[in-house]
MITORVO-922368 format. One record per residue (C-alpha): residue in three letters; x, y, z. Coordinates in steps of 0.001 Angstrom, whole numbers, plus 524288, in hexadecimal, padded with zeros to 5 digits. Layout:
N
ALAXYZ
...
END
This chain:
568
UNK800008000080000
UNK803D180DA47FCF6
UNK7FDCB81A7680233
UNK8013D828377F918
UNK809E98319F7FCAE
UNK808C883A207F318
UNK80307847D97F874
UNK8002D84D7B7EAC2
UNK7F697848A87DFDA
UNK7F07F84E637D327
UNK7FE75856267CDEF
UNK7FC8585CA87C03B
UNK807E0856B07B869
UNK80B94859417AB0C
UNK8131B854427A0E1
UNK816F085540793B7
UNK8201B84B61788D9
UNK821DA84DAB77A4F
UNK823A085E1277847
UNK833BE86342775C1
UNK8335B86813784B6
UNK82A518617D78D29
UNK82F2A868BF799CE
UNK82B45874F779183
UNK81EF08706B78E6D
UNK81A8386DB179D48
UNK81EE2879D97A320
UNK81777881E679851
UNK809BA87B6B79D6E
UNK810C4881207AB66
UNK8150D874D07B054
UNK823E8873537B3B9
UNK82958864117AE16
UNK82F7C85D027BAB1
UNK83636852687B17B
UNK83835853777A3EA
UNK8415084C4979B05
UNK83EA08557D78E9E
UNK8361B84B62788DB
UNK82B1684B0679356
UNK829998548279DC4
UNK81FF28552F7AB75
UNK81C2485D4E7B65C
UNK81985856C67C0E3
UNK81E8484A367C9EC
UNK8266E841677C308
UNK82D67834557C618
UNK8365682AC07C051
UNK8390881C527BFB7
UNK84767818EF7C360
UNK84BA8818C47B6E8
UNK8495A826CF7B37A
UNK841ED821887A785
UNK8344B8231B7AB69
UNK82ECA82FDF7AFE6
UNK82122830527B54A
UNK81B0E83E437B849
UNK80F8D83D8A7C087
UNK809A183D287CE2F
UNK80A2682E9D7D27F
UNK80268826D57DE49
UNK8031E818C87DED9
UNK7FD3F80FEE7E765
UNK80435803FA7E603
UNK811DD80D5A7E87D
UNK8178C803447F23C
UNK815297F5FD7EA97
UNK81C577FC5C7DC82
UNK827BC803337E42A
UNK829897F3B77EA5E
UNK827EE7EDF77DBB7
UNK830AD7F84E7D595
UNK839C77F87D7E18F
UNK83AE2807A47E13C
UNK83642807F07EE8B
UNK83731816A27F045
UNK8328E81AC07E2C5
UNK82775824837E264
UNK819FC821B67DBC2
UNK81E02829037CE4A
UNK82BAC822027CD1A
UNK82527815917CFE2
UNK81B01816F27C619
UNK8272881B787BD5C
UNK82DC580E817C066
UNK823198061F7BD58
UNK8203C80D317AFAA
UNK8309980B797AC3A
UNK82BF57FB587B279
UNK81E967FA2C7AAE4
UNK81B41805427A2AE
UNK80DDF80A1A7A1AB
UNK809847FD0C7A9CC
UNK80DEC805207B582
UNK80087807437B7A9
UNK7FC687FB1B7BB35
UNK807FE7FB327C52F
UNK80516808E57CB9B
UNK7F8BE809A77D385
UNK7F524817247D739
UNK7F4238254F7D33A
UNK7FB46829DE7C84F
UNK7FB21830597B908
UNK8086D831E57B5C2
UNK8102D835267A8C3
UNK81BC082A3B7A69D
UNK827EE8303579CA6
UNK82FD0825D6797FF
UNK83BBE82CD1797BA
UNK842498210F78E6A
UNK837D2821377839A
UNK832D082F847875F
UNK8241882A2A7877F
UNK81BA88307078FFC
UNK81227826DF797E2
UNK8067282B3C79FEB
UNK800148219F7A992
UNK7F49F822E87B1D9
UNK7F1E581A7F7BE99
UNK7E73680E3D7BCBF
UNK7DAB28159D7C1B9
UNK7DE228235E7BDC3
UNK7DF6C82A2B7C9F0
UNK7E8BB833F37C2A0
UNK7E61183BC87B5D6
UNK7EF8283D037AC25
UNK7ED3B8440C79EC5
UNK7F4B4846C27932D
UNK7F41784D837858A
UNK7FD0384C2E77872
UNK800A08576E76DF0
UNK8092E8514C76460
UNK813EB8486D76B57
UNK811D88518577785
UNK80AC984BBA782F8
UNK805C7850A878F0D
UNK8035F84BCE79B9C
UNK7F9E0850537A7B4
UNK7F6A884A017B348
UNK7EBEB854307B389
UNK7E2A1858BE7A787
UNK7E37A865227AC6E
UNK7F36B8674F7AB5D
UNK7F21D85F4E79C84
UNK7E90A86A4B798BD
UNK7F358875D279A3A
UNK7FD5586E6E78FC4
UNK7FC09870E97824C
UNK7F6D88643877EF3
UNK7E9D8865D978443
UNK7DFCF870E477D33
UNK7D493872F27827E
UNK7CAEB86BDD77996
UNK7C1F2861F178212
UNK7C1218553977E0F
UNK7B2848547477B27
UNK7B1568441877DDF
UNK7B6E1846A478A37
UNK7AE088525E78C34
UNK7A06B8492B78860
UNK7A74C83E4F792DF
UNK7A7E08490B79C56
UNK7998284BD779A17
UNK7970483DDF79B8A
UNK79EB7838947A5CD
UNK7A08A8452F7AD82
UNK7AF90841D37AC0D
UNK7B94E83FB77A097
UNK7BB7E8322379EF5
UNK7C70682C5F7979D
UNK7D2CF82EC078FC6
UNK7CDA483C3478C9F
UNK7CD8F848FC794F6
UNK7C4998560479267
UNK7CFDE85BE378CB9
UNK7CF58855E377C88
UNK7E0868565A77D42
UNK7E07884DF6789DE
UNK7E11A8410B78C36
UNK7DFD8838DA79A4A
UNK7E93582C5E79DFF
UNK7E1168236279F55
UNK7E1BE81AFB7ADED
UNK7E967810137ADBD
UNK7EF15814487A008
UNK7FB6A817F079949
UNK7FE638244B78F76
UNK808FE82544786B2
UNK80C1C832F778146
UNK80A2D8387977895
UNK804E282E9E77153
UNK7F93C82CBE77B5D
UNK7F89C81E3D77A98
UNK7F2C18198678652
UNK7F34E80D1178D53
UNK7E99A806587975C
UNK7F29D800B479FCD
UNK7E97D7FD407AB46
UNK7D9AF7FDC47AEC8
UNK7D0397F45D7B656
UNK7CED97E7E37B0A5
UNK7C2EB7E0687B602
UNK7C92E7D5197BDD5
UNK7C2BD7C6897C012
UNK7BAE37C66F7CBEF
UNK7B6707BBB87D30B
UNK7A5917BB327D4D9
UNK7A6A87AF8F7DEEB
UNK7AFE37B8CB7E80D
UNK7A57D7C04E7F0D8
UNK7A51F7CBC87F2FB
UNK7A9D57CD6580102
UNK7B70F7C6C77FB4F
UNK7B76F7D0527EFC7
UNK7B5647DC1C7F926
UNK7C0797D72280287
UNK7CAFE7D68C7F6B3
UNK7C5BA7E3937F3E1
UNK7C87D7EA37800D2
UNK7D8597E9BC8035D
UNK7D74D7F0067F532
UNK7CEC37FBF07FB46
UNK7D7C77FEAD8062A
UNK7E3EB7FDA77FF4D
UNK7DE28806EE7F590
UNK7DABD8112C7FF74
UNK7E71E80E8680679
UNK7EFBA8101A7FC51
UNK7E8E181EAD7FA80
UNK7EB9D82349807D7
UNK7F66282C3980A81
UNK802B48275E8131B
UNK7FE8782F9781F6F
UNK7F446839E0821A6
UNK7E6BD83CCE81D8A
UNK7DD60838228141C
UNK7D16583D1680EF0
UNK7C5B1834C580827
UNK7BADE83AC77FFC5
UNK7B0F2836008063E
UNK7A113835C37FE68
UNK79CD882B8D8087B
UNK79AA28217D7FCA8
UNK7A0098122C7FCF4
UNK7ADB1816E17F4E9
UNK7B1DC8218A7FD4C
UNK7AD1481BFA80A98
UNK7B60B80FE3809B4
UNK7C13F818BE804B8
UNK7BE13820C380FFA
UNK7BDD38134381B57
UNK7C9DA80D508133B
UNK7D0B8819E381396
UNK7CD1581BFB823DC
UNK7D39180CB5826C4
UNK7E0D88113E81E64
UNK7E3B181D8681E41
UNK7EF7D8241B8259B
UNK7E9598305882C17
UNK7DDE6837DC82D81
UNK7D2B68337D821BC
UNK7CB0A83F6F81E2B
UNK7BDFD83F46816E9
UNK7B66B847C380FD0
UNK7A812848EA80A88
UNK79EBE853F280350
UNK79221857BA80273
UNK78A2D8610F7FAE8
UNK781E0867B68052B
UNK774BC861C180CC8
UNK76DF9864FD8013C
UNK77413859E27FA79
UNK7751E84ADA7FF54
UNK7814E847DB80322
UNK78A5D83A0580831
UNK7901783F938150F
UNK7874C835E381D61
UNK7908682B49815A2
UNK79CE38334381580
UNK79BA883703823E7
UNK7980C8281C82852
UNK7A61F822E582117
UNK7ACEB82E8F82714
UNK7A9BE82BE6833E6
UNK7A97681D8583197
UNK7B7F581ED782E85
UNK7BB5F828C883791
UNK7C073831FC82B43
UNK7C20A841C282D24
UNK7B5D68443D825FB
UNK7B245853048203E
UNK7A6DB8551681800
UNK7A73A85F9D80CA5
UNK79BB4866D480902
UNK79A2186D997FBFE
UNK7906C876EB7F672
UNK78E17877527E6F9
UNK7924F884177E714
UNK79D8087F357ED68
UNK7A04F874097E286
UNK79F30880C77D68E
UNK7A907889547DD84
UNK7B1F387C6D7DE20
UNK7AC97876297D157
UNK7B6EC87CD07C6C5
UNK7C29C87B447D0C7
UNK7BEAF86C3D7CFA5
UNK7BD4B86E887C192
UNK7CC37874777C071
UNK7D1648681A7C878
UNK7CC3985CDD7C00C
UNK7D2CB85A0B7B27E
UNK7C6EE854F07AAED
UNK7B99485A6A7B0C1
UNK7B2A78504C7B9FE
UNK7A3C7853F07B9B3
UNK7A35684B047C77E
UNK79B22855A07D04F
UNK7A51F84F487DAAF
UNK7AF9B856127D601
UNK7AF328637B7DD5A
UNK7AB7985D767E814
UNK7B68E853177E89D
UNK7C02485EEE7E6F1
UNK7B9EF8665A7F14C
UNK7BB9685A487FCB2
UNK7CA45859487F5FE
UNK7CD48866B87FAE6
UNK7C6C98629B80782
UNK7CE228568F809E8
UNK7DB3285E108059A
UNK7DBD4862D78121C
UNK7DCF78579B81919
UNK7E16884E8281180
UNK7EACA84B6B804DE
UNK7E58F83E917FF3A
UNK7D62F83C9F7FDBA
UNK7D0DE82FD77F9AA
UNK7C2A482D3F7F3E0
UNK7BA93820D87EF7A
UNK7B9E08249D7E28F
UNK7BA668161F7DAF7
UNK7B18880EE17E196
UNK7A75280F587D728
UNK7AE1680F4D7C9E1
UNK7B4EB8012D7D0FE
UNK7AA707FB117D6BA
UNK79ECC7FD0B7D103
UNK7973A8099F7D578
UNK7896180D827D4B7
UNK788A9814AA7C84C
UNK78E578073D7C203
UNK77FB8801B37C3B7
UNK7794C80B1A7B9EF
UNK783D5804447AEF5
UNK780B37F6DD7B4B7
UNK773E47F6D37B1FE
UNK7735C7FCCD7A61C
UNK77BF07F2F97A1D7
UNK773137E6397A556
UNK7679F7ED6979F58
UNK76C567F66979772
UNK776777EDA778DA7
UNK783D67F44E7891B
UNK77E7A7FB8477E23
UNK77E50809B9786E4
UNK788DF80652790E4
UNK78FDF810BF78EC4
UNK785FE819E678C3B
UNK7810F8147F798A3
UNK78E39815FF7A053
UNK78CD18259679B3D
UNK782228299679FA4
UNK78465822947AD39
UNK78BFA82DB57AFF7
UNK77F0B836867B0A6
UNK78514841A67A8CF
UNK784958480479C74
UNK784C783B2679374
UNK7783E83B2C78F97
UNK778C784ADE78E34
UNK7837884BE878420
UNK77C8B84D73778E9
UNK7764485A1277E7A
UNK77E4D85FE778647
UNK78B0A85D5077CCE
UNK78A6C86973772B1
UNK78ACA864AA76518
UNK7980A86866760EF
UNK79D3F85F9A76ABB
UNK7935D854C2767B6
UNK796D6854F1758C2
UNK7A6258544375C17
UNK7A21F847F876662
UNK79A618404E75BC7
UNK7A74A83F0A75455
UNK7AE27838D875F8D
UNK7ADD682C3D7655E
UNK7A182829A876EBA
UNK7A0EB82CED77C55
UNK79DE581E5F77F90
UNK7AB5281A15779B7
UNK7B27A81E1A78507
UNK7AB0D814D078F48
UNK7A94580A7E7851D
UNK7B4E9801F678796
UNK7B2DB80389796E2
UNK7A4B97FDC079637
UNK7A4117F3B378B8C
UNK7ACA57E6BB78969
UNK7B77B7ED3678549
UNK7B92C7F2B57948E
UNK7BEF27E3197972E
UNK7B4227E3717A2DD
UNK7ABA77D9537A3C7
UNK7A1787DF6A7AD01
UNK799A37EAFE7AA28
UNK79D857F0B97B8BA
UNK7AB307EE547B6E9
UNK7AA2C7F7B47A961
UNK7A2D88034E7AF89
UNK7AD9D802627BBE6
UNK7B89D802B77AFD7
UNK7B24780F327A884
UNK7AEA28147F7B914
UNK7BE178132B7BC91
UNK7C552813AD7B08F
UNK7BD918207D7AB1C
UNK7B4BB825AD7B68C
UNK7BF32822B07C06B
UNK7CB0B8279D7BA5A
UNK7C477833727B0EF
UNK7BB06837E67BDA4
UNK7BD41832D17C9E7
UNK7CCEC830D17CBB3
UNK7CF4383E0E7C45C
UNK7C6B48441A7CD7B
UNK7CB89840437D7D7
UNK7D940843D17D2C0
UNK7D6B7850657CDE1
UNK7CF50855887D977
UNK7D77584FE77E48C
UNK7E2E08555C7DF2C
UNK7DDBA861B97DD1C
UNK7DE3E861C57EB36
UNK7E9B185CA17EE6D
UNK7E43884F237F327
UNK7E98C841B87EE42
UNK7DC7D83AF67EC0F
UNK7DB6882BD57EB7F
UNK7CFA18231F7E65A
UNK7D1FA814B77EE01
UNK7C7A480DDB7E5CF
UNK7CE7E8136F7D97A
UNK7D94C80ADE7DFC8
UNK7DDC1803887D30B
UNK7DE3A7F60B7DB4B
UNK7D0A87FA3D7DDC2
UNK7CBFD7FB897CFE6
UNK7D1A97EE957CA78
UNK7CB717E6287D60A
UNK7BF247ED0E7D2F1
UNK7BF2A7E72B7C4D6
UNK7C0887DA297CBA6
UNK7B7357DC177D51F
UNK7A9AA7D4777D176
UNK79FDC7DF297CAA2
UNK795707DA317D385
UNK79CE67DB607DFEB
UNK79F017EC6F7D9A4
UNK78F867ED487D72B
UNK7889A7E4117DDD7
UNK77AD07E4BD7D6F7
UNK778717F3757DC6D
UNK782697F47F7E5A8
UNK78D8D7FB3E7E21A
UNK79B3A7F74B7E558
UNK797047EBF47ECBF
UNK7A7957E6E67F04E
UNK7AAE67F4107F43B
UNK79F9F7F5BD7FDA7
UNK7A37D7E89580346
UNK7B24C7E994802C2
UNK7B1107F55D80C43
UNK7A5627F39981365
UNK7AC7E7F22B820AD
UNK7B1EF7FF4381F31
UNK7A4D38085C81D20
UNK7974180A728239B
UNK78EA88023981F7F
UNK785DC80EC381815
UNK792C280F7280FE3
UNK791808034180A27
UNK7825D8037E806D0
UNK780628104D803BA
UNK77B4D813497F430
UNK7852181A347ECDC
UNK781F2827D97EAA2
UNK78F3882ED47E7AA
UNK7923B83C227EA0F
UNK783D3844527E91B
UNK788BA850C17E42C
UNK77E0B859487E115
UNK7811D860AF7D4B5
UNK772BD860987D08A
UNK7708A869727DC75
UNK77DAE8720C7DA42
UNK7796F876127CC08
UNK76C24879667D226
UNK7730A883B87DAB1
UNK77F738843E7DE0F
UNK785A58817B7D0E9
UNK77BAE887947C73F
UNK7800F895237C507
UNK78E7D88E8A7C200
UNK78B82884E87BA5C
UNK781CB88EAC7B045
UNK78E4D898F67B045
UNK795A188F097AC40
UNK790C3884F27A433
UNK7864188F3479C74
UNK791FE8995B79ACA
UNK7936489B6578C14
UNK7A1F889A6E78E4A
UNK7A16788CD579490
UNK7AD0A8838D79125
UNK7A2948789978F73
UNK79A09880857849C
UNK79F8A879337791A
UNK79C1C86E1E77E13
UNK7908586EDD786DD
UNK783FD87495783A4
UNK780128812C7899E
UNK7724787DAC78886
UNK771A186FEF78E15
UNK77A0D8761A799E4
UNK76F018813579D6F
UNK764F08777979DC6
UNK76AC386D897A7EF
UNK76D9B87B147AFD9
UNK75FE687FC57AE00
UNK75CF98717D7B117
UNK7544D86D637A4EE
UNK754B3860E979D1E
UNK7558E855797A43F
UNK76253855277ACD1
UNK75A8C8535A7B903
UNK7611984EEC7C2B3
UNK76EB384DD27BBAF
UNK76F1785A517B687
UNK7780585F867C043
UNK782D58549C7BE07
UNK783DD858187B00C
UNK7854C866767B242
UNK78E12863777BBAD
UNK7964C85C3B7B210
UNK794FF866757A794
UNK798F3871CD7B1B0
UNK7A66E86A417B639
UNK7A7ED869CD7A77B
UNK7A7208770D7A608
UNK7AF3487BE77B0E1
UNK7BB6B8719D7ADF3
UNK7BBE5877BC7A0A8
UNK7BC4E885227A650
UNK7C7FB87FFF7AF5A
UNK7D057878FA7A5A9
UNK7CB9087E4B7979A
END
């Protein structure tokens, strides 16, 4: 077992191969090069494999730190020059070696070929563009976008995913120059050739086992994952909702960690419901330093474009101000922050039933149509609210539904139907939504911030895990519940999920109104090409028939807005 050390987390790096002066080229986007061989160039921390061969710029966390320093007997290395060692060992089949946190550019000094690997579940970002033979490297979208490489056209499938999913999934970012490494993938620039190098792989499972024995091999897993996320001494903090996920993060967290264990909960007011009956019963239940955060929606649109500056693709999640607002809380107290993000996408959440369903009745035919509009956004809207310019340029594209097609049908390699939404739920939603979340917004704050059930150990013995055992005819995540059950009250365990309520129908009734017309009805909007003007006044003036989700979309469609203003 290994517990981080590392005090910093979310560094801006930059870095640039293939122009006459590379070192020139960084420090003209403001950005002095810390190693440079006048071939490739970076800003920001970079380590070396003994050799001096193999240069690796990056921030690096890895969990399994003690068991590769024992198999590459450098037993003082630190976690970049290991991860330097194993790529001179194994090239870009490091990955499946290195468990942890890390996006990292590799220069092979020998055959000057620049490498760029991201960790297994994606809990770092790393982007890249190419002009010519010049490529350049980010570990944040929002540093790529100051190089020349990047304009400022949007990539308009990414903007319709956006509309859909409320995220951008994939390969592709907003930006129609940039380009996302993959998780679990390798780069080559700057020819952009891209290899899978790991991602779940549904396992055999055994149907006679029951599932009291499948929930026991499950459990050392779940504390060494939250174990290995705890800092060497001090405080930690949990984002606590109160659900299943974060609970048992929370009562893992409370048996290992070294100091003090902080928590931290919101609400929106008593005129909204709220969770902190659940919260507050785990708190106390594990004895954690428990503060409660309330927040106003006039609160969230004074926050709202700050949030908006900090992510590198917009996230129309409604949790997103609010999960930056309890990271400056917990900043105070605390310097790593865990969460229970990961529990659904890898075993089998609620909003997998919908899918389920419609697949026993409703054949393959609309599966991913299906899979779409489960996100209860603007799918179905498109062809309305889309203005026609940008519909015409669409129709000569590839389909929407090509993206998720390969998750979802045979070709996935997943047998079960379950196993294929929890693929598209961690490979997509997890890494495009959730982990980048989490990344961007902790470390806007300062804060290391760790996902256990993102654990990659966690993920493949999910994919081996029986799908009944993950939904268990209506209950949800059946072997979780049970692998933990000692540890919570029992109202944790049988409680419906309802996730976070946050009550944007109610903010765009009041608090949020007069923002969101200023903005999104201004004549100078940076969405105007692209959204209607007219479709936007009626969901404001609340006609047609929205009711009741009309306030997600315009959510959505106001984050939009405001990320363009930040980073056009």
């Amino acid at each position: 077992m290994h517990r981080i050390v590392s005090a910093k987390f979310g560094d801006a790096w930059l870095g640039v191969c293939g122009v006459p002066d590379p070192a020139a080229a960084l420090r003209a986007c403001g950005a002095a090069p810390a190693w440079s061989d006048g071939q490739a160039a970076f800003s920001g921390p970079t380590a070396q494999d003994a050799s001096g061969t193999v240069v690796v710029c990056g921030s690096v966390i890895l969990d399994n730190l003690r068991e590769l320093r024992q198999a590459l007997d450098l037993p003082d290395a630190a976690p970049g020059a290991l991860l330097a060692e194993l790529y001179r060992c194994h090239g870009a089949q490091a990955i499946r070696h290195a468990r942890g946190m890390y996006a990292v550019a590799v220069w092979e000094a020998q055959d000057r070929k620049l490498v760029l690997l991201r960790d297994g579940v994606g809990a770092r970002t790393l982007y890249y563009a190419t002009a010519g033979q010049a490529a350049w490297v980010a570990s944040r979208l929002q540093t790529l976008r100051t190089t020349p490489a990047v304009s400022s056209s949007l990539s308009l499938p990414a903007l319709r995913n956006y509309l859909t999913c409320a995220f951008v999934p994939g390969a592709e970012t907003l930006w129609q120059d940039a380009r996302e490494v993959r998780p679990g993938a390798a780069v080559t620039l700057p020819e952009g050739e891209s290899q899978t190098v790991w991602e779940p792989e549904e396992g055999a499972w055994d149907r006679e086992e029951p599932l009291e024995a499948a929930a026991a091999r499950l459990r050392p897993l779940l504390e060494d994952a939250v174990q290995v996320c705890l800092p060497a001494s001090g405080p930690t903090g949990v984002f606590l909702s109160g659900g299943l996920d974060s609970s048992l993060v929370t009562a893992l967290a409370a048996r290992f960690a070294p100091g003090p264990l902080y928590t931290y909960a919101i609400h929106f007011g008593q005129d909204y419901p709220n969770e902190l009956a659940f919260s507050g019963m785990v708190a106390a239940h594990c004895h954690t330093r428990h503060r409660v955060i309330e927040l106003s929606g006039k609160r969230i649109g004074e926050i709202l474009p700050e949030t908006l500056a900090a992510l590198d693709d917009p996230i129309g999640d409604p949790l997103t101000t609010p999960n930056l607002i309890l990271g400056r809380v917990a900043a105070q107290d605390v310097g790593v922050i865990l969460n229970g993000e990961g529990g659904d996408p890898c075993f089998g959440g609620p909003k997998n039933l919908p899918m389920l369903l419609h697949e026993l009745y409703g054949g393959p035919e609309e599966r991913i149509a299906a899979y779409l509009r489960a996100y209860q956004k603007c799918y179905d809207d498109l062809p309305a609210l889309l203005t026609p310019e940008v519909q015409s340029e669409l129709r000569a594209l590839p389909p929407q539904e090509a993206l998720f097609a390969p998750f979802l049908g045979e070709e996935s390699g997943m047998r079960h139907y379950l196993n294929r939404l929890m693929r598209v739920n961690t490979l997509l939603k997890g890494a495009d939504h959730i982990l980048t979340k989490v990344s961007n917004l902790t470390g806007a704050n300062g804060l290391i911030g760790r996902s256990p059930l993102f654990d990659r150990r966690i993920v493949e013995a999910s994919f081996a895990i029986p799908p009944e055992y993950k939904q268990a005819g209506a209950v949800e995540k059946a072997i979780l519940k049970r692998a933990v059950a000692d540890l919570l009250p029992e109202p944790i365990l049988t409680r419906p999920k309802s996730g976070m309520l946050v009550p944007v129908q109610g903010w765009f009734k009041k608090d949020l109104r007069r923002m969101a017309r200023g903005l999104l009805l201004d004549r100078r909007a940076h969405i105007r090409p692209y959204i209607r003007r007219e479709i936007l006044k009626e969901w404001l003036d609340y006609r047609g028939n929205l009711w009741p989700r009309h306030g997600v979309k315009l959510w959505l469609i106001l984050t939009l807005e405001l990320w363009l203003r930040q980073h056009a």
